[in-house]
C-alpha positions in Angstrom: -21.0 51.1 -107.4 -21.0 53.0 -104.1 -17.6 55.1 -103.8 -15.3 53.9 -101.3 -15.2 55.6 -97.8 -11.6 56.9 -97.5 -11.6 58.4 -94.1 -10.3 54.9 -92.8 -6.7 54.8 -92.6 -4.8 52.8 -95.2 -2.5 49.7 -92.9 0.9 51.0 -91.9 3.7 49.3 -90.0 2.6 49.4 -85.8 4.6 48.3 -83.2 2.0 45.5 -83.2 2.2 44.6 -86.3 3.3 40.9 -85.3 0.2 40.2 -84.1 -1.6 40.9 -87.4 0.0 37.3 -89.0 -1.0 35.5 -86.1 -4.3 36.8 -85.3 -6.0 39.7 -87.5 -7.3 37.3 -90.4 -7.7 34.7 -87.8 -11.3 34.3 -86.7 -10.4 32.0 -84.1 -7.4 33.5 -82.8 -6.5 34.0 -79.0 -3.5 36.7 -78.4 -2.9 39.7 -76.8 0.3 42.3 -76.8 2.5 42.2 -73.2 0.5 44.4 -70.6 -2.5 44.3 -72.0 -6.0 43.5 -70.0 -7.5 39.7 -69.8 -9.1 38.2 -72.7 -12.4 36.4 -72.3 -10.5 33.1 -72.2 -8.5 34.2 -69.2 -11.7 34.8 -67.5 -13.5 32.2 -68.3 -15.4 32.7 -71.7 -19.2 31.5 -71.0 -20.2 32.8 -74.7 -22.2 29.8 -76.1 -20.7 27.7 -78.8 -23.3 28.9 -81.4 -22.5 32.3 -80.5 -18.8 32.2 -80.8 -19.4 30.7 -84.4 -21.5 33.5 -85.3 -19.0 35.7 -84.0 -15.4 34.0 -86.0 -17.7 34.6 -89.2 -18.5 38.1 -88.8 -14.6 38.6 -88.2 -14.0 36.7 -91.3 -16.4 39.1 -92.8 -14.8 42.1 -91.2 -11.2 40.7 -92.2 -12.5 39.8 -96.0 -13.4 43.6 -95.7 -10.3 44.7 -94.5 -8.4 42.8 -97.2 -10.2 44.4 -100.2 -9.5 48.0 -98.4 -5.7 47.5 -98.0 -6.5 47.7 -94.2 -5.8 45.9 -91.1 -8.1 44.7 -88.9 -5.5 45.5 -86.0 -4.7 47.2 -83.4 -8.2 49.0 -83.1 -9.2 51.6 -85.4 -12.4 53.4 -84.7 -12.1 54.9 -88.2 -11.9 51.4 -89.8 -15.0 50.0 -87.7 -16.6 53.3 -88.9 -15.9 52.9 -92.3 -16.7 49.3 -92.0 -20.4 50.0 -90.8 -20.7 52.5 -93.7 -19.9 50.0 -95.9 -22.5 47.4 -94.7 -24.9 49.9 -94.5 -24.4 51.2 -98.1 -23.9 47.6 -99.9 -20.3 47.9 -100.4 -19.9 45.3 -97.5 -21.4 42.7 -99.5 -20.4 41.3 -102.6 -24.2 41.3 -103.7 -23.9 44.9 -103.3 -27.2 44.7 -101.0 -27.7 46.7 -97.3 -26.8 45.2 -94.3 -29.9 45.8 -91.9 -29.7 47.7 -89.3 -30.2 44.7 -86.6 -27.1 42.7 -88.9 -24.8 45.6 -88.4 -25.7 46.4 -84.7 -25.1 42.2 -84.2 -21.5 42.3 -86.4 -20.5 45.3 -84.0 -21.1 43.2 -80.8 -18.9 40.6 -82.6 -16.4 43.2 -83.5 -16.3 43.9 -79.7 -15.8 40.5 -78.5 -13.0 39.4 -81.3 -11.2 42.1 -80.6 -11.5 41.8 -76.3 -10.2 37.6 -77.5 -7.1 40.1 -79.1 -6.5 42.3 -76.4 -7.9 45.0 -77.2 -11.2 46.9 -76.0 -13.2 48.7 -79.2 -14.4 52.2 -77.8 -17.7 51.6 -79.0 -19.2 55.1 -77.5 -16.2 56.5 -80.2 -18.0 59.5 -82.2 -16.8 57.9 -85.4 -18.5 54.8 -84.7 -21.5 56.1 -83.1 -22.0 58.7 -85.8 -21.7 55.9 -88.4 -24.0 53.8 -87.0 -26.9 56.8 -86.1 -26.1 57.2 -89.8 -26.9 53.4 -90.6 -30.2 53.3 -88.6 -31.8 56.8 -90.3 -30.9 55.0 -93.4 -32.6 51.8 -92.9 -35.4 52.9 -90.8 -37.7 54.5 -93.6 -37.8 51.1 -95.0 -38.8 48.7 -92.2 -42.3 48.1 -92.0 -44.7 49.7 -89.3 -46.9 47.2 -86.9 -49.5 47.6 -85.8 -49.7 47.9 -81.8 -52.1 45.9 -79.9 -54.7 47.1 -77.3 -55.4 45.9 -74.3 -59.2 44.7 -76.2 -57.0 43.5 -79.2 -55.0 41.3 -76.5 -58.1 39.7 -74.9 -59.6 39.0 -78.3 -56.6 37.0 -78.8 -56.3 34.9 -75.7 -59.7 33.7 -76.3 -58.1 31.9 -79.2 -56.0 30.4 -76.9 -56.6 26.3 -75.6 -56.4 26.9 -72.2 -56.6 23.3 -71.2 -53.1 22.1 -73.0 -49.8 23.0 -71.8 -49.1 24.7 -75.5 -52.1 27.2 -74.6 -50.9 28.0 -71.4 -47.0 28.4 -72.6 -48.9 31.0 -75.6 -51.0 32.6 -72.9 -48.4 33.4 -70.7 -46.3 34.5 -73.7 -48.7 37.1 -74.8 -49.5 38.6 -71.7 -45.7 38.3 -70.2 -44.7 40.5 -73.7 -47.2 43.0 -73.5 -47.1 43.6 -70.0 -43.4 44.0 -69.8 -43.3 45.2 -73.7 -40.6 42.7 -74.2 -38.9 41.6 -77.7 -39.5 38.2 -78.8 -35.7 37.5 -78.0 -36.1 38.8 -74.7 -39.1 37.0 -74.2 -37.6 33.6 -75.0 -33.8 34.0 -73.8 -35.6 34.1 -70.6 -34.4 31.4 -67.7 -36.0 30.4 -64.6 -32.9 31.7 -62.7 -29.4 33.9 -63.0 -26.4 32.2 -64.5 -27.9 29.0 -65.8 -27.3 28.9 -69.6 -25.0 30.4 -71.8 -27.5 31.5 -74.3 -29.7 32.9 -71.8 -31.1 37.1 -72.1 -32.1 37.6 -68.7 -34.1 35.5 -65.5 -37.0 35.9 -64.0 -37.6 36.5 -60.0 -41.6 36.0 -58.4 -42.8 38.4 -55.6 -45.7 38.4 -53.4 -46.5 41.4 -55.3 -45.6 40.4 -58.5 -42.7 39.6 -61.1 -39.3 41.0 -61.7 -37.7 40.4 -65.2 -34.0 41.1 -65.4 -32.4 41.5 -68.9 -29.3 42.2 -70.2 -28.6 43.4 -73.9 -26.3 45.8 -75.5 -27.1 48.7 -73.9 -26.5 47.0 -70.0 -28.4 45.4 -66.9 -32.3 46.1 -66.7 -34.9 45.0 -64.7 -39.0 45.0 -65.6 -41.3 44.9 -62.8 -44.5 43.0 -63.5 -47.9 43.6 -60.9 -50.1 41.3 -60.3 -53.9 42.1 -61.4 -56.9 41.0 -59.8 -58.1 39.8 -62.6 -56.0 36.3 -63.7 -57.4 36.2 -66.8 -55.5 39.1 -67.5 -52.4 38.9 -65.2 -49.2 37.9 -66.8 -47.7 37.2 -63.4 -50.2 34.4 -62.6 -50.4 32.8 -66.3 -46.7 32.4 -66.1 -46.8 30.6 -62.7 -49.4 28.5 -64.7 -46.8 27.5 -67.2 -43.8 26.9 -65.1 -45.7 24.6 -62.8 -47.7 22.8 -65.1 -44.7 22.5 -67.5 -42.8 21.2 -64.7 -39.8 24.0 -65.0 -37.5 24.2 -62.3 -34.4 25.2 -64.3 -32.6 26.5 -67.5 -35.2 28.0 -70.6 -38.8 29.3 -69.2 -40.3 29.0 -72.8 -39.5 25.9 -74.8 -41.6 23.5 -77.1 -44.5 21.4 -76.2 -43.8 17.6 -77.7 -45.3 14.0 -77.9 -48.7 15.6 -79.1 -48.8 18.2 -76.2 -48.4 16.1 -73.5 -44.7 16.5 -72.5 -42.2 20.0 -72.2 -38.8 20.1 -74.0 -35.7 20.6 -72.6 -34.5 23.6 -75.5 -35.1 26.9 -76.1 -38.3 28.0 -78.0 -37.1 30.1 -81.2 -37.8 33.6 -80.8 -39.6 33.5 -84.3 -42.0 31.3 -82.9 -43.4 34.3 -80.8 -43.5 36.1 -84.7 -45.9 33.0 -85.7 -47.6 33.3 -82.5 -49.0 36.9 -82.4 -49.6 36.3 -86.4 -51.8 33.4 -85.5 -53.6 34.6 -82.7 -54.1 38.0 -84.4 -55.9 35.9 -87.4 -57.9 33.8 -85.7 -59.0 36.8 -83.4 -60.4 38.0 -86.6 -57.9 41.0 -85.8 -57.5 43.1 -89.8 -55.4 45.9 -88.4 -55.8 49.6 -89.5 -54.0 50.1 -92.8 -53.6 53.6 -92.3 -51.2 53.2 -89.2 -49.8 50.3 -90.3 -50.3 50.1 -94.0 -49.0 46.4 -94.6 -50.7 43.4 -96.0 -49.6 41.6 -92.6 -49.7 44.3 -89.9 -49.1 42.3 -86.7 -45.9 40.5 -85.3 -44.0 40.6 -82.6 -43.3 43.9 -82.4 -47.1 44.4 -81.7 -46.9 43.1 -78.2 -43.9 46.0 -77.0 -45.2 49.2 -79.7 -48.0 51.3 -78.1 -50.7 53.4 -80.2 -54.0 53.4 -80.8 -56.5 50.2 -80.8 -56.2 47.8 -83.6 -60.2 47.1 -84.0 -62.1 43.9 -85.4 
């Protein structure tokens, strides 16, 4: 039984101490003390309603936690959010007594952020307590997570050939696997892609062709960025000119770039693929490729994945 991190400061009486009946405990709660900033409501809260469910559940989470602590979940604390990451990270989080990993607590802390900007308050997420806790979080889930192995450019081309490029699924995976190596994207940034700014809530970032090539704009935790893409002489190879493929032939003019192929493979869907389809995808191609990895850089029974398409090192081999 992990011991209990005490540097969090047991709940005393606040001058908003009100607000704790009506909104600490409540994950869907709206409120905010007199002369404090906007909430998202005010402004206009475009946070998709999947994500706002996500987000009341981690705060029921974080306020179940709270509860057991003989804390409050408000005003802001950085030394309860700290101790609250601690406590994922060790297992005393969970009931199971089992980790949090480190992509569950980095999530839960974007939730914490938004429940408490729907409160009125701004977390300080750059706060040394909470920063320290979580650097403390990743070193300790890090050794654990299994290495991939990267892909070479010759590992890459072995595993287009796999590819059907005469069906509109090939041509989505094509342009898939050479968009995510060539940018050295995530499979979530790969596939919260849209065709254009501002046109779905779910969406990571848009996509803007050149005469010289592609620009991919992304936004995540850590801000605004923007991937330039160059077009190769080659198209077999250029990820500029397999996506064009894709968005014409798939008939794309708006919302999701990458979505699933129905009817057989003759028509395009209107929702988002699944960023675990990418996974499936580099593990299939990477098979039938006849791709085995090298066990001493990657020393797993199932060394490719998604991450393979953004890591760089040394060739894979055949």
């Amino acid at each position: 039984m992990p011991d209990k991190d005490t540097s969090a400061k047991k709940h005393r009486p606040t001058e908003h101490a009100g607000l704790r009946n009506a909104s600490a405990f409540d994950p869907n709660a709206t409120s905010r003390p007199t002369g404090s900033a906007a909430t998202p409501s005010d402004l206009g809260d475009q946070t998709s309603a999947h994500t706002r469910r996500a987000y009341a559940s981690d705060w029921k989470h974080f306020a179940a936690w709270c509860r057991r602590e003989g804390l409050s979940p408000l005003p802001v604390d950085p030394q309860v959010v700290g101790s609250y990451i601690r406590a994922c990270a060790s297992g005393a989080g969970r009931t199971d007594g089992r980790p949090n990993s480190i992509s569950t607590i980095e999530r839960r802390l974007s939730s914490l952020s938004w429940n408490y900007a729907r409160r009125g308050f701004a977390l300080a997420r750059q706060d040394q307590v909470i920063t320290e806790a979580l650097a403390d979080a990743r070193r300790g889930t890090g050794s654990s997570a299994p290495r991939k192995q990267a892909l070479a450019p010759a590992d890459l081309a072995l595993m287009l050939e796999t590819l059907d490029r005469g069906s509109l699924k090939g041509l989505r995976d094509r342009a898939i696997l050479l968009l995510g190596f060539a940018g050295r994207l995530t499979r979530s940034e790969i596939t919260g892609l849209d065709a254009g700014p501002d046109e779905s809530d779910d969406a990571r970032g848009w996509i803007a062709f050149g005469r010289r090539g592609l620009v991919v704009s992304l936004s995540g935790r850590t801000g605004q960025r923007e991937v330039e893409i160059a077009r190769q002489p080659n198209e077999l190879s250029c990820a500029v000119a397999a996506l064009e493929a894709w968005i014409r032939l798939g008939r794309i003019t708006k919302g999701p770039v990458f979505r699933r192929v129905l009817r057989g493979g003759k028509t395009v869907g209107k929702a988002r693929l699944h960023d675990q389809e990418v996974a499936r995808l580099v593990k299939r191609a990477a098979s039938a490729a006849g791709l085995r990895g090298n066990r001493a850089e990657a020393p797993t029974a199932d060394p490719f994945s998604s991450r393979s398409l953004h890591v760089r090192g040394t060739s894979a081999g055949s």
